[in-house]
C-alpha positions in Angstrom: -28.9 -0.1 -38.8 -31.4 2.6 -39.4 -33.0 4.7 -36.7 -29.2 5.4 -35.1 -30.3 2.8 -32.2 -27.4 0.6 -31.0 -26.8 -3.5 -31.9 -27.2 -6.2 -29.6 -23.8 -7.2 -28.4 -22.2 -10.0 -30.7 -22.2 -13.1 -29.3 -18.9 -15.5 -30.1 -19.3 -17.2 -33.4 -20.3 -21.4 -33.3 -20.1 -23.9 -35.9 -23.2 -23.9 -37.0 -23.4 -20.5 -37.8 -20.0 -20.6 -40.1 -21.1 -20.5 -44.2 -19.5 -22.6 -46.5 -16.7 -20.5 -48.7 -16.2 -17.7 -45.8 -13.0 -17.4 -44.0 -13.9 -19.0 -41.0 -14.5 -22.3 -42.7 -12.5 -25.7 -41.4 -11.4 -28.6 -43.4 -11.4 -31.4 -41.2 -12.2 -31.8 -37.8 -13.5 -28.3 -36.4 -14.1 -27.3 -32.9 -15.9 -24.4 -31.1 -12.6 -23.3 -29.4 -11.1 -23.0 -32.9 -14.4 -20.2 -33.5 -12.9 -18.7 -30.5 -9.7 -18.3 -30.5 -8.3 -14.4 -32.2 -5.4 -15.8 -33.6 -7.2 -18.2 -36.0 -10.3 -16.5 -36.7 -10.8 -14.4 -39.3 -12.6 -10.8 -39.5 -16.2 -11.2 -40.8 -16.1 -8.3 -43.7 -18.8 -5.7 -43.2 -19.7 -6.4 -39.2 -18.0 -5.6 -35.9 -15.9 -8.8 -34.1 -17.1 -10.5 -31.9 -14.9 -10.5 -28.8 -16.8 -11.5 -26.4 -17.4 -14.9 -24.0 -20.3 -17.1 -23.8 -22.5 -16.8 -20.8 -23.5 -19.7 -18.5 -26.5 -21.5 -19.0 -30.2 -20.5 -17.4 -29.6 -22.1 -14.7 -26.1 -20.9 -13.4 -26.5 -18.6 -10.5 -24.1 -15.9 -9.9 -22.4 -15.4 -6.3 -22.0 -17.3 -3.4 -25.3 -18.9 -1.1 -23.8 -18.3 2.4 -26.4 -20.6 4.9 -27.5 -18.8 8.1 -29.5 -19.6 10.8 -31.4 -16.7 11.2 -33.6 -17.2 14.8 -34.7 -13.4 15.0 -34.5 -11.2 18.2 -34.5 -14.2 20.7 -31.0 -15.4 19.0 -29.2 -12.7 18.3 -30.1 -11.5 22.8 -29.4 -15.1 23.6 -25.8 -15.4 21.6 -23.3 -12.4 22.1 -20.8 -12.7 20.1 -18.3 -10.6 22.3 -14.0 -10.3 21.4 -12.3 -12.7 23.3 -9.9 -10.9 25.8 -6.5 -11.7 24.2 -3.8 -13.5 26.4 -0.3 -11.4 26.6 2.2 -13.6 24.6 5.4 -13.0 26.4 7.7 -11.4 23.8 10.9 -12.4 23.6 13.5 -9.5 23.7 15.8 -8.6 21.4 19.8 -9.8 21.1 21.8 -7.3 23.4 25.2 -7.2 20.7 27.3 -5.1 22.9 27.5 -6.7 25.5 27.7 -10.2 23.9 30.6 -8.6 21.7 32.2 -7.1 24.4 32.5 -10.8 26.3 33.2 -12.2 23.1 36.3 -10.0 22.5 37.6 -10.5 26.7 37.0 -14.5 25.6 39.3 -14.0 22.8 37.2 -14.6 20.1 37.8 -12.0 16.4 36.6 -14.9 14.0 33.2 -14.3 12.5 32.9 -18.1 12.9 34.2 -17.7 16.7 31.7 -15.1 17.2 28.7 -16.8 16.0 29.6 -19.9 18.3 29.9 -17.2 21.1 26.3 -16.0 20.2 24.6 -19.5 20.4 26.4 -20.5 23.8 25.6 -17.0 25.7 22.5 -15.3 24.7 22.2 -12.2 26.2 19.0 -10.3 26.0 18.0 -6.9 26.2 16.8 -5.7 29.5 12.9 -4.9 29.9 13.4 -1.1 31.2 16.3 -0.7 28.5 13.7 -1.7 25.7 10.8 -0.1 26.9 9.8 2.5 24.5 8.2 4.7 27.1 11.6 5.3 28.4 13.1 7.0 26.2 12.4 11.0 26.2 13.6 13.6 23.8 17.2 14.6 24.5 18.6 17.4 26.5 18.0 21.6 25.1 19.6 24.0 26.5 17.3 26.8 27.5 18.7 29.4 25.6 18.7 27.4 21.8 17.2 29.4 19.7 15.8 27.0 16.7 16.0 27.6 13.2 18.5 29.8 10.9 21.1 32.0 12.1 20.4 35.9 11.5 23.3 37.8 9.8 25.4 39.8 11.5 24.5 42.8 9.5 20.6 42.6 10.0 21.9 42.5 14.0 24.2 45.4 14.3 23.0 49.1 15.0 24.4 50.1 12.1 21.7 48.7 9.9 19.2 50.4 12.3 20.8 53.5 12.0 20.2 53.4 8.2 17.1 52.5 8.4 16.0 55.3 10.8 17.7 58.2 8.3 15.8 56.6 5.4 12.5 56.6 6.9 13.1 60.6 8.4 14.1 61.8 4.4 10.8 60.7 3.0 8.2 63.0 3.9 4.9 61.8 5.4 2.0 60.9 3.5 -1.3 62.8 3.6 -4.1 61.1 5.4 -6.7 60.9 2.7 -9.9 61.5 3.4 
């Protein structure tokens, strides 16, 4: 290539494009999938390989044609396409264990087997205001908690302010600068 330009992508190799003697060559009956293939073609010596697919004919169109009725102004005023208020689907509360255990176990039943016959013949459900999620509130502080880490004892106690104080008094005071 001279001038430094780049090539034209390679397209994949066909049949009729194969010379007789080169490496590529069949004996027998030869296909284009066989030119195709990585494992059974061969490195052309002096040029770049071509791995690459073949494009669709002139006619192939790329993409998806989605048909619409497109009326203007007058359809889109006359049609609104508004959400659909949804109708509440009664959900179905969850299992209440305890107290289906705790009947289970005044019944007499301790077998897993015994247990799970219990379950199918009373189902106990969960109340509505004991599920409700807006029920439940953070627990009960104390007013006086203080949060967070402890402070040592020493940091506390007057003698570390007592220290403090005769350390600052034995340095002298700085100079206001000017």
């Amino acid at each position: 290539m001279a001038g430094g330009g780049t090539a034209a992508p390679r397209r994949p190799l066909t049949l009729p494009e194969v010379e007789p003697g080169s490496e590529n060559e069949r004996l027998g009956v030869a296909r284009d999938s066989m030119l195709r293939n990585p494992l059974i073609l061969k490195a052309e010596l002096g040029k770049p390989q071509r791995n690459c697919y073949t494009l669709p004919g002139f006619d192939f169109s790329y993409g998806l044609y989605v048909h619409r009725t497109d009326g203007g102004v007058p359809e889109a005023i006359g049609q609104w396409n508004t959400a659909k208020p949804r109708t509440g689907s009664v959900q179905k509360m969850p299992r209440d264990f305890i107290t289906m255990n705790r009947g289970a176990l005044k019944a007499g039943y301790t077998t897993a087997r015994e247990l799970n016959l219990y379950y199918k013949a009373k189902d106990i459900r969960c109340k509505d205001d004991e599920y409700n999620r807006f029920k439940r509130c953070p627990p009960k502080v104390p007013a006086d908690l203080t949060y967070g880490i402890t402070a040592r004892l020493g940091l506390i106690s007057v003698l570390f302010q007592t220290v403090t104080l005769v350390k600052r008094r034995s340095v002298p005071p700085i100079e206001k600068c000017l």
